[in-house]
VOZA-48296 format. One record per residue (C-alpha): x, y, z. Coordinates in steps of 0.02 Angstrom, whole numbers. Layout:
# VOZA-48296
<r u="X" v="Y" w="Z"/>
...
# end
This chain:
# VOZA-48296
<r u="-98" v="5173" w="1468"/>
<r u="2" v="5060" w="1564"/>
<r u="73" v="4875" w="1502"/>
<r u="-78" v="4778" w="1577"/>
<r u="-195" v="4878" w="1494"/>
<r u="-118" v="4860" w="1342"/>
<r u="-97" v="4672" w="1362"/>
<r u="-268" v="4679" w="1395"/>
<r u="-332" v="4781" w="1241"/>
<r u="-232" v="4656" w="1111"/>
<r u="-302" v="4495" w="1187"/>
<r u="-468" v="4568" w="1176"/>
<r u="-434" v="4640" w="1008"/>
<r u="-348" v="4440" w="944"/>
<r u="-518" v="4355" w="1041"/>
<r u="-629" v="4488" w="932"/>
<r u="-496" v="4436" w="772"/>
<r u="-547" v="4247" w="825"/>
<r u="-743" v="4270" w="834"/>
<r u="-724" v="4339" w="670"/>
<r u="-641" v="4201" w="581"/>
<r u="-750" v="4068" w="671"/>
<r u="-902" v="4156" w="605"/>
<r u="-842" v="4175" w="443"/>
<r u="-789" v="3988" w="440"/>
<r u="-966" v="3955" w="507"/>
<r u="-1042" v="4055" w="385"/>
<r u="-946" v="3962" w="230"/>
<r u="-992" v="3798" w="311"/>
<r u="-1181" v="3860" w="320"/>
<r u="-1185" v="3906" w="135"/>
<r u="-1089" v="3742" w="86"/>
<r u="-1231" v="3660" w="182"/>
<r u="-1372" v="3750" w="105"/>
<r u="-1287" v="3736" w="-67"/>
<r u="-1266" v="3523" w="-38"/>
<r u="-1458" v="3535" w="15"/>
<r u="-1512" v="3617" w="-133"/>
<r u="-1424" v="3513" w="-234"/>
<r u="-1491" v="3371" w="-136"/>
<r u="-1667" v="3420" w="-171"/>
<r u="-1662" v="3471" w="-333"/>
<r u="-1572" v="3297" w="-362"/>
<r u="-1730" v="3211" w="-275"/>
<r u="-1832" v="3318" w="-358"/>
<r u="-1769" v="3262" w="-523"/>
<r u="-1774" v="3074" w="-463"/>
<r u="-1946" v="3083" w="-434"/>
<r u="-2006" v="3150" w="-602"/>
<r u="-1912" v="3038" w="-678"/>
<r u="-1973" v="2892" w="-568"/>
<r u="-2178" v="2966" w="-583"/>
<r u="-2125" v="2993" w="-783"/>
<r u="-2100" v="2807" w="-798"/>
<r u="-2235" v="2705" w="-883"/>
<r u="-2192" v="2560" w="-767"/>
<r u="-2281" v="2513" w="-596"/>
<r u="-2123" v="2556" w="-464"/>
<r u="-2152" v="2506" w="-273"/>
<r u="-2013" v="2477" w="-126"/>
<r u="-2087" v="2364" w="5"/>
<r u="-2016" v="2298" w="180"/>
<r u="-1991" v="2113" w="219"/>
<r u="-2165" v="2112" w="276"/>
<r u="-2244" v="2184" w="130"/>
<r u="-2279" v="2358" w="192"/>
<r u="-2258" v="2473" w="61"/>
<r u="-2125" v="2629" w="76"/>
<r u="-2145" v="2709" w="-91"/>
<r u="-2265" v="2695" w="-268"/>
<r u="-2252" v="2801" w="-404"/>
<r u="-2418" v="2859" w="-486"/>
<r u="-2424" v="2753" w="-616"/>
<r u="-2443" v="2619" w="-471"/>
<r u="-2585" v="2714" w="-381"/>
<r u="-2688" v="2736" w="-550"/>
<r u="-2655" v="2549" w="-581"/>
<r u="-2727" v="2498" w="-458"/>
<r u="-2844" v="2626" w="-410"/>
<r u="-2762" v="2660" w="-241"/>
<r u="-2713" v="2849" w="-149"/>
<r u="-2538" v="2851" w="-116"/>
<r u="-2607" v="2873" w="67"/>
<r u="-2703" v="2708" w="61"/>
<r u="-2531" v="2633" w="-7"/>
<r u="-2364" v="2708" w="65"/>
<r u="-2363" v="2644" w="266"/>
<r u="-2474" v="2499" w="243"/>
<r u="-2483" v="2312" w="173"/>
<r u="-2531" v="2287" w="15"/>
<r u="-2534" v="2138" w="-115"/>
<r u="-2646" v="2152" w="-256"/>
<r u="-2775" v="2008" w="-268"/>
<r u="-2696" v="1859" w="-382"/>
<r u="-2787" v="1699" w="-433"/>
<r u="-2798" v="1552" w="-328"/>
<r u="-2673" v="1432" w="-458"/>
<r u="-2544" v="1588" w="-493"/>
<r u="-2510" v="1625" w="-303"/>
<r u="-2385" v="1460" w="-283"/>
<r u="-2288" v="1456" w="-414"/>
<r u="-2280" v="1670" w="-381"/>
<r u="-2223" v="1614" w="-209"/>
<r u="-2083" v="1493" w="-242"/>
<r u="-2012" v="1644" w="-367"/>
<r u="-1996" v="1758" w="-253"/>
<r u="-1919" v="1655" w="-125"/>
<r u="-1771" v="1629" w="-239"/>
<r u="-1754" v="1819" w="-197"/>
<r u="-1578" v="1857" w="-87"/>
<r u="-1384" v="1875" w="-102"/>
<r u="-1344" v="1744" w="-231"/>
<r u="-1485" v="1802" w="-330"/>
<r u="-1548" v="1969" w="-299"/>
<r u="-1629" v="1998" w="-452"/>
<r u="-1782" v="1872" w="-490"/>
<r u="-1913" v="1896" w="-627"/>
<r u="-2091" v="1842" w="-610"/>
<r u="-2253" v="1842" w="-692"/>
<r u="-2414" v="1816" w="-650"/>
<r u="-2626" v="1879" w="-660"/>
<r u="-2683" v="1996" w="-569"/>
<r u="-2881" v="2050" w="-537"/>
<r u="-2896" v="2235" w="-547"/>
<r u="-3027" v="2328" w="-421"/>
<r u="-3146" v="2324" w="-598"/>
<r u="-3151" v="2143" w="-611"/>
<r u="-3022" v="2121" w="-765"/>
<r u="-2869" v="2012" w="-760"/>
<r u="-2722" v="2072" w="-832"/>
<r u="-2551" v="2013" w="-832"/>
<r u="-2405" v="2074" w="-735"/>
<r u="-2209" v="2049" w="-778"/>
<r u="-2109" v="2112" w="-616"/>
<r u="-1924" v="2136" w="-606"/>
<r u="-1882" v="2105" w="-396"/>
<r u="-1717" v="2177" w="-345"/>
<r u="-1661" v="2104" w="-154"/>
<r u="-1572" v="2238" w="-39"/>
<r u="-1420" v="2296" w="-25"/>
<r u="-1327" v="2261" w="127"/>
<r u="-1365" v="2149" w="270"/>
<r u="-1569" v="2166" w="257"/>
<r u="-1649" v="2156" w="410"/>
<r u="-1831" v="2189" w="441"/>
<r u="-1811" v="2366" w="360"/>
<r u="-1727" v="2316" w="223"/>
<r u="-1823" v="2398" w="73"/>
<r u="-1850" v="2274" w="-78"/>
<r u="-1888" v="2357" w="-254"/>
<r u="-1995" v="2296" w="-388"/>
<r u="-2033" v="2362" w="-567"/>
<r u="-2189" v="2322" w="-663"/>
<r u="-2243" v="2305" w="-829"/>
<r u="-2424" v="2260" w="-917"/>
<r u="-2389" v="2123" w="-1015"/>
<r u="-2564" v="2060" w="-1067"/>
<r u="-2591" v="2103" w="-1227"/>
<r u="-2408" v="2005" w="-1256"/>
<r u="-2492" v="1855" w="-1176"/>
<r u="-2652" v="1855" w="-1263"/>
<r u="-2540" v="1870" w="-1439"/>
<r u="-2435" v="1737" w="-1376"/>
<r u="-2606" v="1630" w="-1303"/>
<r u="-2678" v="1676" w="-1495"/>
<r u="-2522" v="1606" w="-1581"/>
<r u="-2506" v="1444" w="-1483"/>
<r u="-2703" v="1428" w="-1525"/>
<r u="-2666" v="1455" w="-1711"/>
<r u="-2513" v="1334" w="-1704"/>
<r u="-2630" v="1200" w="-1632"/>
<r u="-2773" v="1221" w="-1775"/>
<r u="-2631" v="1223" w="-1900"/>
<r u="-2568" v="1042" w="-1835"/>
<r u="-2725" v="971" w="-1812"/>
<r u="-2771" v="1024" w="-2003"/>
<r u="-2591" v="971" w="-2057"/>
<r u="-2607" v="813" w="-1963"/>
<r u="-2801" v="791" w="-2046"/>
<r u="-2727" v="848" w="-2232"/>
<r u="-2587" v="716" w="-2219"/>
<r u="-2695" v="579" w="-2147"/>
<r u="-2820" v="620" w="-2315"/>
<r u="-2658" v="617" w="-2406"/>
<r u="-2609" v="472" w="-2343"/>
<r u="-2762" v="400" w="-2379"/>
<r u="-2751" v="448" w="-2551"/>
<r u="-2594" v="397" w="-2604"/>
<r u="-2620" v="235" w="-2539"/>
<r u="-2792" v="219" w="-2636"/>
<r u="-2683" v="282" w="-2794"/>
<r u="-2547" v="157" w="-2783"/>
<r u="-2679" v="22" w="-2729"/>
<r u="-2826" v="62" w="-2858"/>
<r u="-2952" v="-66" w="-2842"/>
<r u="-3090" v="-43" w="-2990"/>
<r u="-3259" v="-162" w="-3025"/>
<r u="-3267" v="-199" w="-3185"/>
<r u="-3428" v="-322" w="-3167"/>
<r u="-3523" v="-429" w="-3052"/>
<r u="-3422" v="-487" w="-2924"/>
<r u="-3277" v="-465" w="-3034"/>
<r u="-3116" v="-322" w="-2970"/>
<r u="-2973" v="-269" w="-3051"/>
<r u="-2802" v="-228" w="-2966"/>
<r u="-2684" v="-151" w="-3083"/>
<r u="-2511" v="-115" w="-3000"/>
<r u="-2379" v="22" w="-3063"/>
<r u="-2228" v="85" w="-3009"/>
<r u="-2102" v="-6" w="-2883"/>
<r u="-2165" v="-121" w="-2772"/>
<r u="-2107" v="-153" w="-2601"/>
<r u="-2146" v="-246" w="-2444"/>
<r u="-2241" v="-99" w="-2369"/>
<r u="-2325" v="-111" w="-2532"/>
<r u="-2363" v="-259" w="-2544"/>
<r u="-2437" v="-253" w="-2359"/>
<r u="-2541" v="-98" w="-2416"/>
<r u="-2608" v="-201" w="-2553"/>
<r u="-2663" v="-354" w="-2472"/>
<r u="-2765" v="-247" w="-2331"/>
<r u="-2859" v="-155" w="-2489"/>
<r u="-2887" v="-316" w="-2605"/>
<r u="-2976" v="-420" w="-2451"/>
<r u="-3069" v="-243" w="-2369"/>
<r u="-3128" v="-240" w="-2560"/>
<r u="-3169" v="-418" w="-2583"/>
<r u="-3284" v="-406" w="-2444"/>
<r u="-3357" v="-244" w="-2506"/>
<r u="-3398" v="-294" w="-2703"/>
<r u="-3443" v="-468" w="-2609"/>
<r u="-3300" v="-507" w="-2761"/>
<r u="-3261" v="-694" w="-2823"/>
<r u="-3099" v="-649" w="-2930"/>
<r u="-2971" v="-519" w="-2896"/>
<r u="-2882" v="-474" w="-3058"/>
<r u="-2705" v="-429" w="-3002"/>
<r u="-2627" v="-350" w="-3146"/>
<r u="-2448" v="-300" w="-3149"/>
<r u="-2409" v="-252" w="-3326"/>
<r u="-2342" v="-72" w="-3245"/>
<r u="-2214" v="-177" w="-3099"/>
<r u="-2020" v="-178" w="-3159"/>
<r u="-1945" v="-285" w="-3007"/>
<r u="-2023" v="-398" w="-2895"/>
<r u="-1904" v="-484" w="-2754"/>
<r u="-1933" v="-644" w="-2679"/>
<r u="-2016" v="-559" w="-2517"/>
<r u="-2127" v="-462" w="-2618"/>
<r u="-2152" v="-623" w="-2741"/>
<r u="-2204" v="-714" w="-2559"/>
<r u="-2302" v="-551" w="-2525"/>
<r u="-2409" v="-589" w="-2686"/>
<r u="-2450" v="-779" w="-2637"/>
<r u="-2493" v="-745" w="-2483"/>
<r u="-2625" v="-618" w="-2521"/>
<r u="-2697" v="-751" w="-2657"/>
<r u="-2706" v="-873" w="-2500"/>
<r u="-2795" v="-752" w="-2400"/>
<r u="-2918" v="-691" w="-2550"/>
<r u="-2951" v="-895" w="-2572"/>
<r u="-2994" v="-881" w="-2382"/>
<r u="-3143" v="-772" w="-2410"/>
<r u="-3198" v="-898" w="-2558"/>
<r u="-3136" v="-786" w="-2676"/>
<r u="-2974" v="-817" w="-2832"/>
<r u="-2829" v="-740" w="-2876"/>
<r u="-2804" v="-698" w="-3065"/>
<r u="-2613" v="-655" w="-3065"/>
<r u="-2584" v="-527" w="-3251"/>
<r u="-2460" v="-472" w="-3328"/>
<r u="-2295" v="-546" w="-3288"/>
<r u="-2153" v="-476" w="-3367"/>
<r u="-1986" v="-578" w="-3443"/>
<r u="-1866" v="-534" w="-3308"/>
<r u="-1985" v="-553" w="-3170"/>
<r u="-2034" v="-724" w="-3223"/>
<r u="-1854" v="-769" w="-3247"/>
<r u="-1815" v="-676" w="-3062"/>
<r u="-1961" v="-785" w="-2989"/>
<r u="-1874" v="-930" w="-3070"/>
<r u="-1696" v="-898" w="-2994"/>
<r u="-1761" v="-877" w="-2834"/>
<r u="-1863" v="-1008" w="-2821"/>
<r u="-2040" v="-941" w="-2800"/>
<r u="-2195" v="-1038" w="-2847"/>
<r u="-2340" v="-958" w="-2894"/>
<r u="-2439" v="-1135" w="-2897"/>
<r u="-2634" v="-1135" w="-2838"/>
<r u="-2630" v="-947" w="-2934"/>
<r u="-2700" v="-937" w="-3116"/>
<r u="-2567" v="-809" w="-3237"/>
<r u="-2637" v="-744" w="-3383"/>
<r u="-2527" v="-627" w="-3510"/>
<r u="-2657" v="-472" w="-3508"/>
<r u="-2759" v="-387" w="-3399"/>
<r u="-2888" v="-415" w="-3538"/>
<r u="-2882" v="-602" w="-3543"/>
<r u="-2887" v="-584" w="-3349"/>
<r u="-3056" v="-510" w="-3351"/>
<r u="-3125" v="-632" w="-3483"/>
<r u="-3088" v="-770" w="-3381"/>
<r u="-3146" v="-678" w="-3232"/>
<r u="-3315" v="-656" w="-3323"/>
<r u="-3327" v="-826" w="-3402"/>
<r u="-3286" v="-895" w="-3204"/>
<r u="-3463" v="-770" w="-3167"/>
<r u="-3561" v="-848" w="-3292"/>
<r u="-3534" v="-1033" w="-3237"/>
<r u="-3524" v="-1007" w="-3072"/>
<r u="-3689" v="-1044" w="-2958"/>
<r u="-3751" v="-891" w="-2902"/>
<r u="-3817" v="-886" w="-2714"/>
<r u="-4008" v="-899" w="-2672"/>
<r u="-4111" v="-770" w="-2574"/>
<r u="-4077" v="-874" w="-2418"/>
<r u="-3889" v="-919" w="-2441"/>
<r u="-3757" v="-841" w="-2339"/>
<r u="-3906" v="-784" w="-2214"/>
# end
């Protein structure tokens, strides 16, 4: 064999060596691929069960509302194929009043907030309305018409109808709170104003406790309301049970005697104390045009002896 043959055998023997490396390389590179794909898929495969596994509604949607994905619990929700879903537009039907205030939500969707939560009705295929909370996510990147958005949902009616049942419950409990302190009200006022007929055209007012101008006021709207009721000529105003009077409340007392002798009725004051004559005094408050008595007895015996010489009214008087 001569040198060019020989030459010739080793580069054919190195070009042989050569094929045999690439190959190998190509080989390596073919597994690594295979191995990355199989990982890939078993990685989606896992993704999906544990997107289908989810109890939540999960949908990715384009710009203009055509779906690209749903998970099962979506289809079922909705009683929809994944056919009739994936590729094609699809909003599920929402009442007439939830649709703007849905809308204006979801337009605060994009960079500076690209997660947005809404909630609104929905009206399923069956004719029942339940209540959706969705969690929007915006997309990544710089959008564009296939930008894919992503939204999670979750069945919140029975939530709503607690939370409806609650706020119905609150209201009945304020309107009977507001009722029970209004008969409260009423109450106490008849208690610290007790106006009792002890004859003919004769009431008693007897007075306990402090006495102030609210009181006072309280008083006066009950003595005339009840002159006009017993068709009373003397109001007995006893207050044995009173420990201070002021001079507002003292003005308080003549006043209501002016307005009783207004409705042709009298004031029988009872039942001033010491120190509240003597405060009455200081002050300078006149009880003139108002008869005083000690007792709320000797009140009501001149009441009764004012009855019995009084003229009573014919059959055609005050007609």
């Amino acid at each position: 064999m001569n040198n060019g043959e020989a030459d010739g055998l080793a580069a054919m023997r190195a070009e042989l060596e050569g094929l045999r490396w690439r190959n190998a390389e190509l080989e390596r590179e073919l597994a690594e691929k295979q191995r990355v794909e199989t990982a890939l898929r078993e990685s989606e495969a896992r993704y999906r069960g544990i997107v289908e596994d989810q109890t939540e509604l999960i949908c990715r949607f384009r710009m203009d509302g055509t779906l690209t994905f749903v998970n099962d619990i979506y289809c079922r929700y909705f009683e929809k194929t994944r056919e009739e879903l994936v590729g094609h537009r699809f909003m599920p039907l929402v009442p007439d009043e939830d649709g703007p205030q849905l809308a204006r939500q979801f337009a605060k969707l994009g960079p500076e907030n690209p997660i947005v939560h809404t909630e609104h009705r929905v009206i399923l295929p069956n004719g029942s309305v339940r209540w959706l909370h969705w969690t929007n996510r915006a997309p990544l990147g710089e959008g564009g018409p296939l930008a894919e958005f992503q939204a999670i949902g979750v069945d919140v009616t029975e939530r709503r109808h607690a939370e409806d049942e609650v706020r119905r419950l609150n209201a009945e409990l304020e309107l009977r709170v507001a009722d029970k302190t209004k008969r409260l009200e009423q109450m106490v006022r008849e208690l610290s104003t007790p106006l009792m007929p002890v004859a003919d055209q004769v009431i008693a007012v007897p007075l306990i406790g402090f006495l102030d101008s609210d009181r006072a006021a309280a008083t006066l709207e009950a003595v005339l309301n009840g002159v006009v009721t017993h068709s009373a000529r003397t109001v007995v105003l006893d207050i044995t049970g009173v420990g201070v009077i002021d001079s507002q409340v003292a003005d308080s007392l003549v006043r209501l005697a002016k307005a009783v002798n207004l409705l042709g009725s009298q004031v029988v004051l009872t039942g001033i104390q010491p120190r509240i004559a003597q405060t009455l005094v200081a002050q300078g408050v006149g009880v003139g045009g108002v008869v005083t008595l000690r007792t709320l007895k000797e009140g009501i015996a001149f009441a009764l002896r004012r009855g019995l010489t009084a003229p009573r009214p014919s059959a055609h008087q005050g007609s």
